[in-house]
Structures are given as structure tokens and as C-alpha cells.
N, C-alpha and C positions, 0 to 999 in steps of 0.2 A: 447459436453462437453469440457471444458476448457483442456488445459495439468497439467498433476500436476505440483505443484511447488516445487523447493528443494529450501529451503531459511534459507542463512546461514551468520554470520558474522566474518567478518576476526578479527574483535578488539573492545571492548568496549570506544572507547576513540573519541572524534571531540574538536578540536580546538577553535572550534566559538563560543562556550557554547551560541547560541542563546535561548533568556528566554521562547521563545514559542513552543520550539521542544519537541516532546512528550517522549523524552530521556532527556530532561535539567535536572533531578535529580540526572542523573550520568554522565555527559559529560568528566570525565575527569576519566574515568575505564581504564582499563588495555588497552596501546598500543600495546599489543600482544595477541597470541591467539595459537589456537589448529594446528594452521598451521603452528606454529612458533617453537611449539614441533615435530613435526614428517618433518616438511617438504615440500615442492613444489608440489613433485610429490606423495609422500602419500598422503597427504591430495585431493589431484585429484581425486585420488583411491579410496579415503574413502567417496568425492561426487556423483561419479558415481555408485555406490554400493546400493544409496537410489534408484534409476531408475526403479529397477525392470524390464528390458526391456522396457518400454514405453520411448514415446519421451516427454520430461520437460520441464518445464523452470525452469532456476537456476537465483535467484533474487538475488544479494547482495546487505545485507541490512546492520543489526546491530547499532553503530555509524554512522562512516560517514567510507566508506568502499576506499575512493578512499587517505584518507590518510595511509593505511598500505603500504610498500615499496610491496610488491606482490601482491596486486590488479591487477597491467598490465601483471605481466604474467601469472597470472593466468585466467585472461581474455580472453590471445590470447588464451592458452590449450583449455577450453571450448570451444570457439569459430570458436574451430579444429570440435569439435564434432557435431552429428546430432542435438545438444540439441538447445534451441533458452536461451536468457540472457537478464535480466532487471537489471537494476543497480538504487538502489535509495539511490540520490546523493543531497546534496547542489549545487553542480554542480560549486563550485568556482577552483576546479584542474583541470576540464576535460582539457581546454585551453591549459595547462602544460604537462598535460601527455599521451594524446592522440596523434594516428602517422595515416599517412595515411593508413599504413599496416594493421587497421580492415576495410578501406570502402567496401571491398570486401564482407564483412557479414552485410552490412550494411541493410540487409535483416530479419535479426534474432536477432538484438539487438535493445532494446527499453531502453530510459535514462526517469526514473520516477526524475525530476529533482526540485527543491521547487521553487517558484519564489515567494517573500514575501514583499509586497509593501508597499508603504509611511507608514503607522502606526506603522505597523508591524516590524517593523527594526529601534529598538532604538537608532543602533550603525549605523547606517544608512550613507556612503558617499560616493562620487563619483569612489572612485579607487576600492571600491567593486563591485557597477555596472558594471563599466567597467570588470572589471576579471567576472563576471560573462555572461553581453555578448557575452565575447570572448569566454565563455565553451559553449554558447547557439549555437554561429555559429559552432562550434567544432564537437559539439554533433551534430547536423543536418544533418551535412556534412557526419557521421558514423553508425546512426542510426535511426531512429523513437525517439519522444520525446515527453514525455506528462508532462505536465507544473500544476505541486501541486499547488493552489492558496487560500488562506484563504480567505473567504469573511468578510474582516475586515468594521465595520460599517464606516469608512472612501472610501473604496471602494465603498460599496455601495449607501453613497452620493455621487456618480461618483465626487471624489477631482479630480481624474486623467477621463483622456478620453477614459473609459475602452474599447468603439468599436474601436475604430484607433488604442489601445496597441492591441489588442487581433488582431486582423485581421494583421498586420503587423508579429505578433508572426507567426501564422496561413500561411503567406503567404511565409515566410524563408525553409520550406519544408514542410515533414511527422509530421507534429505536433498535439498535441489534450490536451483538457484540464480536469483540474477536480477541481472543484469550491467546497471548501469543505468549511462545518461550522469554526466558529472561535471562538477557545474556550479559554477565559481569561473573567478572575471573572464572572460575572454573566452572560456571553455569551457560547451559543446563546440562552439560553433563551429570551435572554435583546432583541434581534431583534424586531425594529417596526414592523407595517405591512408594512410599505411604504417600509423598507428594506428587509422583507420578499419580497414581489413582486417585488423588482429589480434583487433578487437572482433567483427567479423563472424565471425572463426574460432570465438572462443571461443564466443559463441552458439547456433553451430550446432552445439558439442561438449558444450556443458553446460548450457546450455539451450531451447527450443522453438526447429525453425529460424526462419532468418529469413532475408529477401531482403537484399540491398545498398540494393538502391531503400529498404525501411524501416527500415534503419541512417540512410543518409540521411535519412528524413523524419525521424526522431526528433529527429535532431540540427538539424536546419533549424527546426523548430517552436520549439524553442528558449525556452518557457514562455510563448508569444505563441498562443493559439490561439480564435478565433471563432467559435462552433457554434453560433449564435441561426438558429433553425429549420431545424436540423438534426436527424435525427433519432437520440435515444441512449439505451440503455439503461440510463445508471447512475439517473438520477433516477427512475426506477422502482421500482428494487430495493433503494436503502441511504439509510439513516435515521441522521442526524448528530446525537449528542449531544453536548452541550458540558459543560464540568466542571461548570457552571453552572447546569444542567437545562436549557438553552434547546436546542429543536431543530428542525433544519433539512436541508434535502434534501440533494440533490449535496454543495454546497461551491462551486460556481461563482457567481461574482460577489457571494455571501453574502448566496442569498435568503430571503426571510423566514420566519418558524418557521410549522413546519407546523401546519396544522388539524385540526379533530376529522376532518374530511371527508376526511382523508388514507388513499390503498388503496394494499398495496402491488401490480404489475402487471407480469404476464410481458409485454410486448410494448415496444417503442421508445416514447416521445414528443419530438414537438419540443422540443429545446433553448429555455427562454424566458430564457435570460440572455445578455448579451451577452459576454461570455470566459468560458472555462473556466478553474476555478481551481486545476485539476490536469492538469496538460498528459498526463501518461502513461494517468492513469483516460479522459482526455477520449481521446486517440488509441485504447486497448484497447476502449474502448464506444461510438464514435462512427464514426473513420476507418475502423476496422481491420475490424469488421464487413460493410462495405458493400464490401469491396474494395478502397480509395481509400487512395494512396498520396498524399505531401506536394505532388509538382506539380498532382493531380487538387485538391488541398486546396487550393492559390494559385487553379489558374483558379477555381474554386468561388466565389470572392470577386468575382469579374464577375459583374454580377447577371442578365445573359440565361443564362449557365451554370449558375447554383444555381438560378434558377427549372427550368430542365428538370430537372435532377440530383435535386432533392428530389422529384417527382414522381414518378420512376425508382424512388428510393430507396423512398418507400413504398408502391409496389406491390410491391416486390419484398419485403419484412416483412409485409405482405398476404397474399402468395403464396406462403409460407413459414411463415408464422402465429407469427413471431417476435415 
């Protein structure tokens, strides 16, 4: 079973206001946050409290987390601890702000970093590239890196030489990818077949296979997905902080902030919201687990079919002790 995650953000605010980030509605929120009222080392105190005893991973996420001035040190604190740290970053400051002084953890921190090609970056020119290489060597050099990549329908007509970019990424260290739909106006539904099957290639060459049937359901789901009493792992295991100190579970449907009475728990519980508000977290913790592909997903919505299926479902997390 995964480690929980405590995932929290320092400020609602990013500089780039890029048009395709799935925060672009509010790019330019509040520069400060709950860390900014109590402090450095409260705020420590008040991350470490979600733990429970177990050992975590602490993600920073929110905006863009590496522009608040205490991102670094609160980095190193963390990175004092037993706990391990993902940071998901534009990755255009790491170059900047990073010191040699974390290679030493460079065993427990992993940089979820975006890397957003030819189409996809309107504002698109050279001195950005550049700053961003320079975080990519950075980051390599301090931790594990997995490289966000949109499968823009320019990509997928291979415009650029995507085996010689990726294998060269690939070959800079600890690297791994994650080839995600690309979602602007009618996409990804819009995807050909012929684009469909370059994405199924790539997937299975650089990262986890995957079937056709779950290229399809990825793309069919399409940030529409209903899992109210379904059975899923994520609201178990990860604890959403807000820049604001307010916190709350999943993220789905934007339930209410958790209580003192809150545990974190290795096993499934029924979905009690009705949509998921992370179509990719909901399919990897929900679908993907049980076997169920996107057409098992539609019939599911007849409700003589979900009453049997969820039944199914949790004896078999029962019988597995999932």
C-alpha cells in the first residue's frame, strides 16, 4: 500500500498564469497563506500532526509552491524528517533556489515537474527553455523527477523527435514520465485513432503499460466521473491542505474539513460524494484497482448493475485485505 500523503499549499498565487494549468481560473490568489499567519516552525508542527505515526509523503502542491519565500526552508525541515517529499513544480525556480545541501536526501524527494511542448506554450521562447533546463539539471542532481507531459495533438504527430527527447530526458538520471491527456476545447475527445495509437505507443515505451481499452476509458471519462458509493482508496490515505489552513479530504465534490475524529486507513471506503474532482486520482484509486475499464464504468450507472458490482467489489478488498 502506498504511504499517505499530506498535501498542502503554501499560497494560491503563480506568476505564469499559463492558459492550460488546471488552476489558470485563479492564478493570481492570495501570495500568502496559513504559514504566513502562524509561522515556520508552527506550521511544521501543524504538518506533522496529520501523520498519525505513519511514515508520509508530504507533496507541495497548491499554485506554484516554489515561489513563496519559505518553500526552502521548509523543505530542508521536512527533509530532516523520516517522511519522504514530492514537489509539484513548473520547475522554472528550482535552477535558483536549489543548494547542494539537499543532495544528501536525494533519496526521498521526488520533483513532479510539468514539461509543456511546442503547442502547448503560447508564450513559448528561448530564455524559458533555457531556465527550465537549468531546474531539470538541478532537480536530477537532488532528486528523482517525473516529467508531467500533455499529449498535445502536435506531439502526437511527432512535430518534435519525441524518442531522442524522451530517452535523452531518461538518460540525465532518476527520471520517469507521465504522458497525460490534453485537455483544451474539444480534447481529448477530438483525438484521432492514429493519435490515439501514438499515445498508446508512447505509454507503453516510457511509461507503465497500458491497455487500448484504458487509453480509451481515460479519454472517454473526460473529467465527468461519479463514484458515490464506490469503493476508493484516495480518501483514506491523503489529507488536503489549503493555503488557508482549512483541510479536507479527497478533493471531490469539496467536502467538508476534516475532524478531530479523522484516521488515516489502509483499506477502500465508499465514495460519499457525488463526482469526483480529480478524474485521473479518481480512475487510479477507484476504476483501475478493481479491474474496471470505462464501459464496465457506464454500465455501473444502471443501478441493478452497481448494486451487484459494489457487492462484488467489496468482498473482493475483503478477501485481499486491501
Amino acid at each position: 500500500m502506498k504511504r499517505p500523503v499530506i498535501q498542502f499549499a503554501l499560497n494560491d498565487y503563480c506568476s505564469h498564469r499559463c492558459w492550460y494549468c488546471i488552476s489558470a481560473p485563479t492564478w493570481e490568489g492570495s501570495k500568502t497563506g496559513y504559514i504566513d499567519k502562524i509561522g515556520l516552525d508552527k506550521y511544521f508542527d501543524f504538518l506533522m500532526g496529520f501523520t498519525q505515526g505513519h511514515t508520509c509523503t508530504f507533496r507541495f502542491g497548491g499554485q506554484e509552491p516554489t515561489e513563496h519565500p519559505l518553500f526552502y526552508p521548509l523543505l530542508l525541515k521536512l527533509l530532516a524528517t523520516e517522511h519522504y517529499i514530492e514537489v509539484i513544480t513548473n520547475g522554472l525556480k528550482l535552477e535558483d533556489i536549489l543548494t547542494d545541501e539537499i543532495i544528501q536526501y536525494k533519496n526521498k524527494i521526488k520533483w513532479e515537474m510539468s514539461y509543456h511542448l511546442g503547442m502547448y506554450i503560447f508564450d513559448y521562447s528561448s530564455s524559458r527553455e533555457d531556465k527550465w533546463n537549468g531546474s531539470f539539471i538541478k532537480a536530477v542532481k537532488c532528486g528523482s523527477v517525473q516529467l508531467v507531459i500533455p499529449m498535445t495533438p502536435g506531439l502526437l504527430r511527432d512535430e518534435l523527435n519525441l524518442d531522442d527527447l524522451f530517452n535523452t530526458l531518461r538518460d540525465a538520471g532518476d527520471v520517469t514520465f507521465e504522458l497525460i491527456e490534453f485537455y483544451y476545447k474539444d480534447y481529448p475527445r477530438a483525438y484521432t485513432q492514429e493519435e490515439k495509437q501514438r499515445w498508446f505507443e508512447l505509454r507503453n515505451e516510457y511509461q507503465e503499460p497500458i491497455s487500448m481499452e484504458e487509453i480509451e476509458s481515460i479519454i472517454n471519462i473526460n473529467r465527468v466521473m461519479y463514484l458515490k458509493g464506490m469503493p476508493c482508496y484516495y480518501m483514506n490515505r491523503i489529507v488536503n491542505i489549503m493555503y488557508d489552513g482549512s483541510t479536507r479530504l479527497c478533493g471531490a465534490g469539496f467536502p467538508p474539513k476534516i475532524g478531530a475524529g479523522f484516521k488515516i486507513k489502509n483499506h477502500a471506503s465508499p465514495c460519499d460524494y457525488d463526482s469526483c474532482n480529480c478524474i485521473s486520482l479518481g480512475y487510479e484509486n477507484c476504476l483501475k484497482p478493481l479491474g474496471m475499464n470505462y464501459t464496465d464504468y457506464l454500465l455501473l450507472n444502471r443501478p441493478e448493475i452497481k448494486k451487484t458490482f459494489l457487492k462484488k467489489a467489496m468482498v473482493t478488498i475483503k478477501k485481499h485485505g486491501l
